[in-house]
PDB file of N, CA, C, O and CB in Angstrom:
ATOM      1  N   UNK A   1       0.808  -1.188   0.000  1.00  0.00           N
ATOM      2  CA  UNK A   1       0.000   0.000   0.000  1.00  0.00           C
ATOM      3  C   UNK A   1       0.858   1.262   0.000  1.00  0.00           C
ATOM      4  O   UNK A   1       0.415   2.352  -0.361  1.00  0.00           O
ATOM      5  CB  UNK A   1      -0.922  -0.007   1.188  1.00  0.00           C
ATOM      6  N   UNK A   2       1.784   1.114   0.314  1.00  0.00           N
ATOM      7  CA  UNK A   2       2.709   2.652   0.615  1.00  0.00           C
ATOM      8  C   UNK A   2       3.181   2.562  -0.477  1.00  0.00           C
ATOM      9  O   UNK A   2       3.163   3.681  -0.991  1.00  0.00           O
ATOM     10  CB  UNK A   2       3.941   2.903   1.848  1.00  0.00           C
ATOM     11  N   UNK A   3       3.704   1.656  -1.285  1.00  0.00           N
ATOM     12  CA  UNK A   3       3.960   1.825  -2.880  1.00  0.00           C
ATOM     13  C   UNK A   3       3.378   2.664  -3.845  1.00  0.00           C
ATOM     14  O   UNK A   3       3.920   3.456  -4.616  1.00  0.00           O
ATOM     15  CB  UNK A   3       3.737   0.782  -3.448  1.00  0.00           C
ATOM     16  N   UNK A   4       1.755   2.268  -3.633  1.00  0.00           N
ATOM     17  CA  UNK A   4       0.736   3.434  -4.228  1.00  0.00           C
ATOM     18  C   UNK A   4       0.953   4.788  -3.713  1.00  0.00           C
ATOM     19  O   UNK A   4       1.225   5.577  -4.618  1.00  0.00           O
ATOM     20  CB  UNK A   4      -0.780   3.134  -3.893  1.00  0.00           C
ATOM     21  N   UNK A   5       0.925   5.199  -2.777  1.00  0.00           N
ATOM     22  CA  UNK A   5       0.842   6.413  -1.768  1.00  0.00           C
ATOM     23  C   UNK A   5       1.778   6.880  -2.423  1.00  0.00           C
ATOM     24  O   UNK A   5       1.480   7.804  -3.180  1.00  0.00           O
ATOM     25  CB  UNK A   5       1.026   6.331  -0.157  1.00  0.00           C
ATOM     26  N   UNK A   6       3.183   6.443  -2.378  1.00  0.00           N
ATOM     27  CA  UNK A   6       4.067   7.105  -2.490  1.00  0.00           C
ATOM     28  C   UNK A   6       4.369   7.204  -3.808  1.00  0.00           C
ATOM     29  O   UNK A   6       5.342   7.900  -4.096  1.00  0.00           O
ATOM     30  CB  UNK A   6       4.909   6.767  -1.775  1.00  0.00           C
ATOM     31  N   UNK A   7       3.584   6.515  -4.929  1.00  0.00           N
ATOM     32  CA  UNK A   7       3.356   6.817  -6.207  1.00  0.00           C
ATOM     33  C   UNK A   7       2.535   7.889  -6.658  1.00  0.00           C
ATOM     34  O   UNK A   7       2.636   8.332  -7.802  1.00  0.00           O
ATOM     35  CB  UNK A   7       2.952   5.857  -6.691  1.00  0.00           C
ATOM     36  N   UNK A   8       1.746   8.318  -5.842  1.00  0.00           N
ATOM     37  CA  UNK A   8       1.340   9.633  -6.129  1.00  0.00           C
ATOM     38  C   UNK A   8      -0.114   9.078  -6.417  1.00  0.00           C
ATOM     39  O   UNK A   8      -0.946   9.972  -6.575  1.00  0.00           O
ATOM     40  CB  UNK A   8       2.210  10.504  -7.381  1.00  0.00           C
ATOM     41  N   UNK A   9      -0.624   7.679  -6.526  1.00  0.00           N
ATOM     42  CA  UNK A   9      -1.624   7.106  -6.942  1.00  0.00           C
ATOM     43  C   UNK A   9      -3.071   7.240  -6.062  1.00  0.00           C
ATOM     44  O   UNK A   9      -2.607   7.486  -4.948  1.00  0.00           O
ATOM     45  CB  UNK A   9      -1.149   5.844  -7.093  1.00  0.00           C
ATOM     46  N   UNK A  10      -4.081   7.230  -5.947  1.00  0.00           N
ATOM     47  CA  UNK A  10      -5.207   6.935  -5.122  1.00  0.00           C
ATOM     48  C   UNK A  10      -5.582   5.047  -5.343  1.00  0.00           C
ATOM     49  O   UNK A  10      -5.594   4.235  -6.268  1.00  0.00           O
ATOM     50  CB  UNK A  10      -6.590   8.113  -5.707  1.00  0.00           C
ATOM     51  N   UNK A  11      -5.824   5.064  -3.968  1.00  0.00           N
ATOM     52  CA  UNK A  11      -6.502   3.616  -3.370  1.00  0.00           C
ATOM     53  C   UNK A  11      -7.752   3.903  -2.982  1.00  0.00           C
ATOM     54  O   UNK A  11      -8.142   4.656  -2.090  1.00  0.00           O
ATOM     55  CB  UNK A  11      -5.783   2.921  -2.073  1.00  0.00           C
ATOM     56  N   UNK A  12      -8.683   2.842  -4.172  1.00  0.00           N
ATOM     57  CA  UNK A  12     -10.254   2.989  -3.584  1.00  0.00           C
ATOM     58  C   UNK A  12     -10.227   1.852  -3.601  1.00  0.00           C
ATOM     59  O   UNK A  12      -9.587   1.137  -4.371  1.00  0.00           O
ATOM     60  CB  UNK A  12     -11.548   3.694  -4.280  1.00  0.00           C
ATOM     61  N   UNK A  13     -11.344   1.361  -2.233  1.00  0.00           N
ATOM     62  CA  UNK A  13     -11.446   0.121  -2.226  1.00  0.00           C
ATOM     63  C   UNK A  13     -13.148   0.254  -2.762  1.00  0.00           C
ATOM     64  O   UNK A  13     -13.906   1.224  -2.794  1.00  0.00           O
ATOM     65  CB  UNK A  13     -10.972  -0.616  -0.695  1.00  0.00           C
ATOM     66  N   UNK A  14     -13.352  -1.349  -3.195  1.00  0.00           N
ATOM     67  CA  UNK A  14     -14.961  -1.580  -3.492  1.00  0.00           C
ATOM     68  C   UNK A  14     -15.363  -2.205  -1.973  1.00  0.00           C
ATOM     69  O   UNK A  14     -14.416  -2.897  -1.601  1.00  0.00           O
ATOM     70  CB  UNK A  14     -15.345  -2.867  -5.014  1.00  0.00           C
ATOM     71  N   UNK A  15     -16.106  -2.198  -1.287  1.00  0.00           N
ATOM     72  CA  UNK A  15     -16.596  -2.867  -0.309  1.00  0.00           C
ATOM     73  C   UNK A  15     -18.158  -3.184  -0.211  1.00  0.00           C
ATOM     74  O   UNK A  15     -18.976  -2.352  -0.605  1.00  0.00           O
ATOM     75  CB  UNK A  15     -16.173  -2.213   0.713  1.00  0.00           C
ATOM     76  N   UNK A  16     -18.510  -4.292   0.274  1.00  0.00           N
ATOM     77  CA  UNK A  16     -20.136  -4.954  -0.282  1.00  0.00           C
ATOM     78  C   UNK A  16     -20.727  -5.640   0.864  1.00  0.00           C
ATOM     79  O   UNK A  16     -21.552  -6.553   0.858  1.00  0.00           O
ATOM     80  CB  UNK A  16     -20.075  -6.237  -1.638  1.00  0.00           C
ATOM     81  N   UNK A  17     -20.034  -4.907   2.084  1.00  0.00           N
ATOM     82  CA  UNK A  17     -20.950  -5.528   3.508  1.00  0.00           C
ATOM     83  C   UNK A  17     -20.498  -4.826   4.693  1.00  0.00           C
ATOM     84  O   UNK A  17     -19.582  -4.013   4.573  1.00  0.00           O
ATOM     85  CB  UNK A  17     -20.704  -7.268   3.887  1.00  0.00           C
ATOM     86  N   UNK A  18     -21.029  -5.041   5.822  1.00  0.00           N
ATOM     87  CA  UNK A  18     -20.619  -4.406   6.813  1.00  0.00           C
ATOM     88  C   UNK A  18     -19.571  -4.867   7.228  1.00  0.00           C
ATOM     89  O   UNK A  18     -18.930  -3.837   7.436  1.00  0.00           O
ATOM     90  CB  UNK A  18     -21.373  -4.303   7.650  1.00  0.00           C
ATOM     91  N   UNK A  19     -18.889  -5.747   7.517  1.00  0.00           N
ATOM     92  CA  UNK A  19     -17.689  -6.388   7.823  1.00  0.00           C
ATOM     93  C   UNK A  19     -16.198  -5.844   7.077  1.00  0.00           C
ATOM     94  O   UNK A  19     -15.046  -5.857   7.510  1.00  0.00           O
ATOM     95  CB  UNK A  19     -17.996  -7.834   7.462  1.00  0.00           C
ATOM     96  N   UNK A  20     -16.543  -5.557   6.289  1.00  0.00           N
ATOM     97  CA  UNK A  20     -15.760  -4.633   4.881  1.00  0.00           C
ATOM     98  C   UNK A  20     -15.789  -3.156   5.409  1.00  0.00           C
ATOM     99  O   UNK A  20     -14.763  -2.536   5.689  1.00  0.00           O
ATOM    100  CB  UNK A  20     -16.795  -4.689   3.107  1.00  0.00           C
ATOM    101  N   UNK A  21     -16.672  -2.803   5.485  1.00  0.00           N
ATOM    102  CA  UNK A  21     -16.593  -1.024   6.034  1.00  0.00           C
ATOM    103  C   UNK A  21     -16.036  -1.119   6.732  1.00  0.00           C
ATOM    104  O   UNK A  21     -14.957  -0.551   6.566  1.00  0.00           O
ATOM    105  CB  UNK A  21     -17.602  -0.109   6.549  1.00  0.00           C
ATOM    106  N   UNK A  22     -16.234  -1.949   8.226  1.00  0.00           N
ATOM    107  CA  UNK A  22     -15.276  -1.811   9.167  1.00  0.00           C
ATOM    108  C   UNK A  22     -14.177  -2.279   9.079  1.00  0.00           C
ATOM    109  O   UNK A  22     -13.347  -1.926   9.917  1.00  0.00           O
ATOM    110  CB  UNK A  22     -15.575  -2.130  10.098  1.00  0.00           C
ATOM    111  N   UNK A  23     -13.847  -3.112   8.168  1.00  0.00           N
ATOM    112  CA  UNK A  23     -11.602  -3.161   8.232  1.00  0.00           C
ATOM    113  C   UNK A  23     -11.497  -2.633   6.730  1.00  0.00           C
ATOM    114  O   UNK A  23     -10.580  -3.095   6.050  1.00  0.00           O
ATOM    115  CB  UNK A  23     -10.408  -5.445   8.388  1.00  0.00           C
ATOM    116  N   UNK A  24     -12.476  -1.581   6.086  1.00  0.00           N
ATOM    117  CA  UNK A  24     -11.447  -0.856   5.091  1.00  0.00           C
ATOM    118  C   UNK A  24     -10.530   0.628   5.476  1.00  0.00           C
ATOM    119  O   UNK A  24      -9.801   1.289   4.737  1.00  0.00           O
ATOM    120  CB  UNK A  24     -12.382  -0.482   3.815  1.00  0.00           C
ATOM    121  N   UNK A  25     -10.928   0.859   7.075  1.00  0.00           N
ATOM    122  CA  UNK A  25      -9.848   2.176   7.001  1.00  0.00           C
ATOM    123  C   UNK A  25      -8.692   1.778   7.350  1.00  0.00           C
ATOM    124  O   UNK A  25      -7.783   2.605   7.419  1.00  0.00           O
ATOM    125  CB  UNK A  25     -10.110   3.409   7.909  1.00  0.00           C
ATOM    126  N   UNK A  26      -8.476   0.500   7.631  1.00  0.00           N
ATOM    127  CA  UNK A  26      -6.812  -0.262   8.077  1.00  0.00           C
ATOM    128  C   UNK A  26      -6.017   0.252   6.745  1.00  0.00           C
ATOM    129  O   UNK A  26      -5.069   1.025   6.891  1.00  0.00           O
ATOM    130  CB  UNK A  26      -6.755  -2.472   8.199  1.00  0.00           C
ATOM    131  N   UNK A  27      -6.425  -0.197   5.409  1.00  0.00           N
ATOM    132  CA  UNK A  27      -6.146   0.409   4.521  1.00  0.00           C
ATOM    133  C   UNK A  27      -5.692   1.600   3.441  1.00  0.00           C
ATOM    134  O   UNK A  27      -5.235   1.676   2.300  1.00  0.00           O
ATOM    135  CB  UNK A  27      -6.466   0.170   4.567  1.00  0.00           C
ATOM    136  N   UNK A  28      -6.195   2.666   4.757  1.00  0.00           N
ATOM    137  CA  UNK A  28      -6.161   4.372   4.457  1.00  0.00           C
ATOM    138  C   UNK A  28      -6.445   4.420   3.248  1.00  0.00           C
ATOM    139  O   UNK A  28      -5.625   5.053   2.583  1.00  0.00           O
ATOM    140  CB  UNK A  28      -4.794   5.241   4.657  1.00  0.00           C
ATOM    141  N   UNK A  29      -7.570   3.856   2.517  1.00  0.00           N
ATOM    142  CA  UNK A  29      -7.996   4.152   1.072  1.00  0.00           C
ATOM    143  C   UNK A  29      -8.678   6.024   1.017  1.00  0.00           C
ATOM    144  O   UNK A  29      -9.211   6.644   1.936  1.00  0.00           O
ATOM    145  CB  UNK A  29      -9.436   2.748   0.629  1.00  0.00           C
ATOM    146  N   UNK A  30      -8.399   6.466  -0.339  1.00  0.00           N
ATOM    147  CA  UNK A  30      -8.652   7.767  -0.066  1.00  0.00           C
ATOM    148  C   UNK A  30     -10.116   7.793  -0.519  1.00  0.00           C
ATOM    149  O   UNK A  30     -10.751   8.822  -0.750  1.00  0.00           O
ATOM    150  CB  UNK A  30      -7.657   8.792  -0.773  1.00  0.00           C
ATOM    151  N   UNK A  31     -10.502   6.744  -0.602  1.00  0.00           N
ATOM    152  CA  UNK A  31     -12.305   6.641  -0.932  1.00  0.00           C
ATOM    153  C   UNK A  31     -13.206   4.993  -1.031  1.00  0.00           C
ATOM    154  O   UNK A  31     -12.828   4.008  -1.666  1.00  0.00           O
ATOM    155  CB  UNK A  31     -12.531   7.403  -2.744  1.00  0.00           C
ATOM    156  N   UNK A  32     -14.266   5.102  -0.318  1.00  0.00           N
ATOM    157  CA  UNK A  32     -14.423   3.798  -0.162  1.00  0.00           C
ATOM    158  C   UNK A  32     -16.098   3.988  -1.306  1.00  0.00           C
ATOM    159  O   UNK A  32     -16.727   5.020  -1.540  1.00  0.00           O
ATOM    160  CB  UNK A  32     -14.458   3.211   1.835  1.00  0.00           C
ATOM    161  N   UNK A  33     -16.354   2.650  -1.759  1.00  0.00           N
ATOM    162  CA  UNK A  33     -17.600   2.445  -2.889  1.00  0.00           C
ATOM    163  C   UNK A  33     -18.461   1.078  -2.547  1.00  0.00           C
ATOM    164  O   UNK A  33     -18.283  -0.072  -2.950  1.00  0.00           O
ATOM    165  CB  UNK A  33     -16.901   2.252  -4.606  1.00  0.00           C
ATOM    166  N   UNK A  34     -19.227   1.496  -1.864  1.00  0.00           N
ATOM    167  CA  UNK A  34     -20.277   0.458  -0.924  1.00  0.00           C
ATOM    168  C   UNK A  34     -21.227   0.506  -1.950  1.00  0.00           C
ATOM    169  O   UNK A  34     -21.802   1.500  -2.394  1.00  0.00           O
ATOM    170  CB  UNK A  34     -20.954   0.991   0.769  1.00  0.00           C
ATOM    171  N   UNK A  35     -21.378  -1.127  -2.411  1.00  0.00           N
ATOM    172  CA  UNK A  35     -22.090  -1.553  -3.456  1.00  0.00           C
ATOM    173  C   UNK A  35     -22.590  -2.852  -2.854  1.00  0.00           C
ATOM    174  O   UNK A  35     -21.919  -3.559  -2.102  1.00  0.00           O
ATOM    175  CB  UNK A  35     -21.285  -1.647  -4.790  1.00  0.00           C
ATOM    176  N   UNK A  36     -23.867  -3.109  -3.265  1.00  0.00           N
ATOM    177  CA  UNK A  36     -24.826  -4.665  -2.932  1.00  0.00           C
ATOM    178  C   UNK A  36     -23.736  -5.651  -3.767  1.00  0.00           C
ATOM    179  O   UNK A  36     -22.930  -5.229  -4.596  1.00  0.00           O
ATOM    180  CB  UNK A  36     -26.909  -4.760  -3.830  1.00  0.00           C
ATOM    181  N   UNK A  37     -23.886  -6.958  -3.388  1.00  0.00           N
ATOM    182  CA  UNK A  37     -22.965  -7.807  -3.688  1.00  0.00           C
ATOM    183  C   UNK A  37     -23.936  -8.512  -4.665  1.00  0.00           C
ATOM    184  O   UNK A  37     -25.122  -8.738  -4.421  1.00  0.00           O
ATOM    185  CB  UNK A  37     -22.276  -8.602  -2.470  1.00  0.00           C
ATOM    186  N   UNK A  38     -23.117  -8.906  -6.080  1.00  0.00           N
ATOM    187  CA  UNK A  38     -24.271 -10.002  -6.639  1.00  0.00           C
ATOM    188  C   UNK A  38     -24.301 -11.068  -6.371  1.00  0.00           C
ATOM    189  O   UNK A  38     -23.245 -11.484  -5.895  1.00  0.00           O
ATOM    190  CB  UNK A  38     -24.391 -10.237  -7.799  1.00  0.00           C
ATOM    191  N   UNK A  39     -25.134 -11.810  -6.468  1.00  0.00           N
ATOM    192  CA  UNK A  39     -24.934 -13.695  -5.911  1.00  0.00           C
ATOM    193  C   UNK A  39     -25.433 -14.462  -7.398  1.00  0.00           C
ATOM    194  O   UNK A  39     -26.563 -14.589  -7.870  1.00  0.00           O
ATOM    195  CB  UNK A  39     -26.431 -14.361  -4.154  1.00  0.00           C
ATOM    196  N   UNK A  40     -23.970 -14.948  -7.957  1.00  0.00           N
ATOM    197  CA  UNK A  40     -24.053 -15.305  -9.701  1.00  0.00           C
ATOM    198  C   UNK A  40     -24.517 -16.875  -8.997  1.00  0.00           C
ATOM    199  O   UNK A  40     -24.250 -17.155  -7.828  1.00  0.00           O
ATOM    200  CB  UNK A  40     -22.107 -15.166 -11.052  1.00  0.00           C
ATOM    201  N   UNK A  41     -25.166 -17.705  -9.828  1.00  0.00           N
ATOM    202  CA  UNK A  41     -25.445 -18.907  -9.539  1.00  0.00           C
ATOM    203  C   UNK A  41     -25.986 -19.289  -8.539  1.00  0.00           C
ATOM    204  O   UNK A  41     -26.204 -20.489  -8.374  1.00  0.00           O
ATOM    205  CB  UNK A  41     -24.676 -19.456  -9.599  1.00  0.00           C
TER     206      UNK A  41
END
């Protein structure tokens, strides 16, 4: 992750549950995208 950072890059994470919101700021993403999850099959 500090590779990106220090690339000058942004980290967004996708996240699709509550369990996810809560361990995506471990991550320091500079934006998070809370989306319903599909269930294929």
């Amino acid at each position: 992750m500090l590779t990106i950072k220090y690339a000058g890059l942004k980290l967004g994470l996708s996240i699709h549950d509550h369990t996810e919101l809560e361990t995506a700021p471990v991550a320091e993403p500079e934006y998070v995208a809370l989306g319903p999850s599909i269930q294929l099959a």
